[in-house]
C-alpha positions as CSV (number, residue, x, y, z in Angstrom):
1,X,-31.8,77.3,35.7
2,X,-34.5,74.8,37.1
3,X,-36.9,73.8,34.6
4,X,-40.2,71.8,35.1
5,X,-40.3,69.3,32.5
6,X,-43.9,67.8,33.1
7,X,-45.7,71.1,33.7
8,X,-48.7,71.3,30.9
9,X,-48.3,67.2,31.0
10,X,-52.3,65.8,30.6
11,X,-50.9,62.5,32.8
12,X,-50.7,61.2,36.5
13,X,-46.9,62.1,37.0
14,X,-44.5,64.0,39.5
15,X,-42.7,67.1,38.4
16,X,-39.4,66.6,37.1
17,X,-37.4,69.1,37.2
18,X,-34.0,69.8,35.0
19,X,-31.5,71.6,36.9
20,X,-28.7,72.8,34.5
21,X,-25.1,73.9,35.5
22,X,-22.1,71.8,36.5
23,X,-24.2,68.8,37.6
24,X,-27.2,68.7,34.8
25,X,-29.0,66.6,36.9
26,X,-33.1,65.7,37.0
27,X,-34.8,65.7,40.3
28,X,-37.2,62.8,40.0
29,X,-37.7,61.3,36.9
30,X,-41.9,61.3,36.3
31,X,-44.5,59.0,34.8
32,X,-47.0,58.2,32.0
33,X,-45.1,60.7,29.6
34,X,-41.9,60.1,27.0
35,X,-39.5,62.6,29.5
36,X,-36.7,61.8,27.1
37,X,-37.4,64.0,24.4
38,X,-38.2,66.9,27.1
39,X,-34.7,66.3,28.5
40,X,-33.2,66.9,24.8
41,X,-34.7,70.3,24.2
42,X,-32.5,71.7,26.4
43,X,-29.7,69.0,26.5
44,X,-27.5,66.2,25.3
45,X,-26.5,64.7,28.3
46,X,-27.2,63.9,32.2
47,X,-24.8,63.8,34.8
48,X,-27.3,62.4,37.6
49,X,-31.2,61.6,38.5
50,X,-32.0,62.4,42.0
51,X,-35.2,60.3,43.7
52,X,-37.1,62.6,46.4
53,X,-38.6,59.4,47.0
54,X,-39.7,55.8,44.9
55,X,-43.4,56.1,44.6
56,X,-44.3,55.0,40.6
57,X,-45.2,58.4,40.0
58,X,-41.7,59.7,40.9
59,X,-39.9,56.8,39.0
60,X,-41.6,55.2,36.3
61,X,-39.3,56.9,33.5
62,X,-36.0,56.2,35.4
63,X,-35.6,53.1,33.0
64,X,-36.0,55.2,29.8
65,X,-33.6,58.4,30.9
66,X,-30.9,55.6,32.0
67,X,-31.1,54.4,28.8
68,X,-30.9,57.1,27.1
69,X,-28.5,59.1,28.8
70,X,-26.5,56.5,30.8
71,X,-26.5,58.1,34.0
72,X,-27.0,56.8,37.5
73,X,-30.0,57.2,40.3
74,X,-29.1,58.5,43.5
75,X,-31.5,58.6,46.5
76,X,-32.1,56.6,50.2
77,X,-33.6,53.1,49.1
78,X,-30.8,50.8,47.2
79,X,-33.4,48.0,47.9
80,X,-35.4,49.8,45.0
81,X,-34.0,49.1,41.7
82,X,-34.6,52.6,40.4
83,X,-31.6,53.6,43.1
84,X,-28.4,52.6,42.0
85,X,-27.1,55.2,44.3
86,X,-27.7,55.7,48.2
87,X,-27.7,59.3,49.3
88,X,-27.7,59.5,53.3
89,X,-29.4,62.2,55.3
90,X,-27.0,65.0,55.4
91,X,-24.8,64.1,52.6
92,X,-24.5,66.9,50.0
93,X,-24.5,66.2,46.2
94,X,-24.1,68.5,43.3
95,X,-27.2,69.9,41.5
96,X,-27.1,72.4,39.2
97,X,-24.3,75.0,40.7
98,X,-25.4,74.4,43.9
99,X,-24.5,72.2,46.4
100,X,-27.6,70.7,47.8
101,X,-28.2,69.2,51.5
102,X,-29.7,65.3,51.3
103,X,-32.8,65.5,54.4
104,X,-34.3,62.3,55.1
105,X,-38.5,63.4,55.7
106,X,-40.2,60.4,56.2
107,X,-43.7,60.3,56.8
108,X,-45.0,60.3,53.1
109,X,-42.9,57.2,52.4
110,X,-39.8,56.1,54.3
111,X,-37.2,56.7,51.4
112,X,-38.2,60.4,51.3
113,X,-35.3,62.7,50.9
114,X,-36.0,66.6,50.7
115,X,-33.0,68.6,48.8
116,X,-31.8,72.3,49.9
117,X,-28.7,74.5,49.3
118,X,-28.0,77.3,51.5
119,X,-26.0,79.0,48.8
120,X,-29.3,79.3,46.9
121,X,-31.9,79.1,49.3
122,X,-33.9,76.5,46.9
123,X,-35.4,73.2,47.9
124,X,-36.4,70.3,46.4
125,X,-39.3,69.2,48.6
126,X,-40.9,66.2,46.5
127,X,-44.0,64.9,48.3
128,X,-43.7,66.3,52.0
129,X,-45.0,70.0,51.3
130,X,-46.9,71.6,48.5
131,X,-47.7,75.3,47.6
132,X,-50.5,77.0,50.1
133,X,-50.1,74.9,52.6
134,X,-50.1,71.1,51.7
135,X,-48.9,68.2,52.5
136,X,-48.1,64.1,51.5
137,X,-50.3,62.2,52.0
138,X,-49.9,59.0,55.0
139,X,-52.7,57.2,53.4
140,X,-50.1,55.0,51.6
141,X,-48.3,52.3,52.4
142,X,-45.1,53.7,54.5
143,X,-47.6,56.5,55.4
144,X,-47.1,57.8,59.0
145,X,-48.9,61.7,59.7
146,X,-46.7,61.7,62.9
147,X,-43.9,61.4,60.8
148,X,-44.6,63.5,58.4
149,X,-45.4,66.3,60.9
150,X,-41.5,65.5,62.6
151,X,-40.3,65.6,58.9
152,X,-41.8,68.8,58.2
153,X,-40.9,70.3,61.4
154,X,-36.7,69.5,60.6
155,X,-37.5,70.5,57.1
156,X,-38.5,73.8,58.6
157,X,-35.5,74.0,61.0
158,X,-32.8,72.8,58.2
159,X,-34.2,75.5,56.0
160,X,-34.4,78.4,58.8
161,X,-34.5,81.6,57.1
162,X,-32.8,80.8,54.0
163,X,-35.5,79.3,52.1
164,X,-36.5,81.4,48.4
165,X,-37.7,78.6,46.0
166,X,-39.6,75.7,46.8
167,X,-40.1,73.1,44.4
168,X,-42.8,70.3,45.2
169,X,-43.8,67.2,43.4
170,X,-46.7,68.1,42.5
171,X,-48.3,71.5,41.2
172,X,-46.7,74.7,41.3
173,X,-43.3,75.9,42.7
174,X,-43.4,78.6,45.2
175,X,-40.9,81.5,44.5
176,X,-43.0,84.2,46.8
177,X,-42.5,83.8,50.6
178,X,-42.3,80.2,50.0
179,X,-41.3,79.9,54.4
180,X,-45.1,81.0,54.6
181,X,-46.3,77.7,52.4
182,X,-44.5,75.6,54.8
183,X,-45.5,77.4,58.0
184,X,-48.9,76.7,56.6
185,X,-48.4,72.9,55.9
186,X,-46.7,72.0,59.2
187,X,-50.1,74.0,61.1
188,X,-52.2,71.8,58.4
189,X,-50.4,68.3,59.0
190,X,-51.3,68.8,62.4
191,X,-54.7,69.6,62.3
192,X,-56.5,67.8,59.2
């Protein structure tokens, strides 16, 4: 079950969501909330916090779930010290039940890693597509739109016609046609 532990949260943060199953795991970690308690409604202990990417919003709680649950952060920059972990593009890791394909989608920021699992058809999309069509922004430091229309574009190709859930970083997930959200994101990244 994939659980959004900052939806209702009244703060600047990333979703985090709680994936439960073989590998409890949280993908991204959140900020300006106490994410700890959240985690222990539902459980006792972490096996691993995946980083979509190491933007404060995404990362500011790391800290407080490694302390509390003494478990690891995996993602693409080990020059950030809330990675303990690289994950390369392609590699597959463990979330939930599924296994879930590591795709490096830079373009928001250069450490940017979308997750998807074939088996399940669900992807972890952190900051490179949102619901109805939009997308990170390249305003940023490590911002690049050219990028970020290349990243979408291979998230669009790894994904193919296998995609059912997408889960962004921000606002609602998209369990509906979620292949039309990104159709519309990659036509929007290249026009706005």
């Amino acid at each position: 079950m994939i659980r959004n532990l900052a939806q209702g949260i009244r703060a600047f943060t990333s979703n985090v969501f709680l994936v439960d199953g073989e590998t409890t795991a949280l993908v991204d970690a959140g900020a300006n909330f106490d994410v700890v308690p959240k985690v222990r409604e539902t459980t006792d202990s972490l096996d691993a916090v995946y980083l979509t990417h190491t933007h404060p919003d995404h990362i500011e709680n790391v800290d407080a779930v490694r302390g509390a649950f003494d478990v690891q952060t995996w993602g693409y920059d080990t020059g950030n010290l809330a990675v303990d972990r690289r994950i390369d593009d392609g590699e597959r890791v463990q979330i939930g039940d599924d296994v879930f394909e590591a795709v490096h989608t830079p373009g928001h920021k250069d450490d940017h890693l979308c997750f998807f699992s074939r088996e399940s058809g669900v992807c972890f999309a952190g900051d490179l597509v949102f619901a109805n069509g939009g997308f990170g922004r390249t305003d940023l430091p490590e911002g690049d739109r050219g990028a970020l229309v290349e990243s979408i574009d291979r998230l669009r190709e790894v994904v193919g016609d296998d995609l059912t859930e997408l889960h962004a970083g921000h606002g609602p997930s998209v369990t509906t046609r979620p292949s039309e959200d990104l159709e519309l994101a990659a036509k929007a990244a290249r026009t706005r």
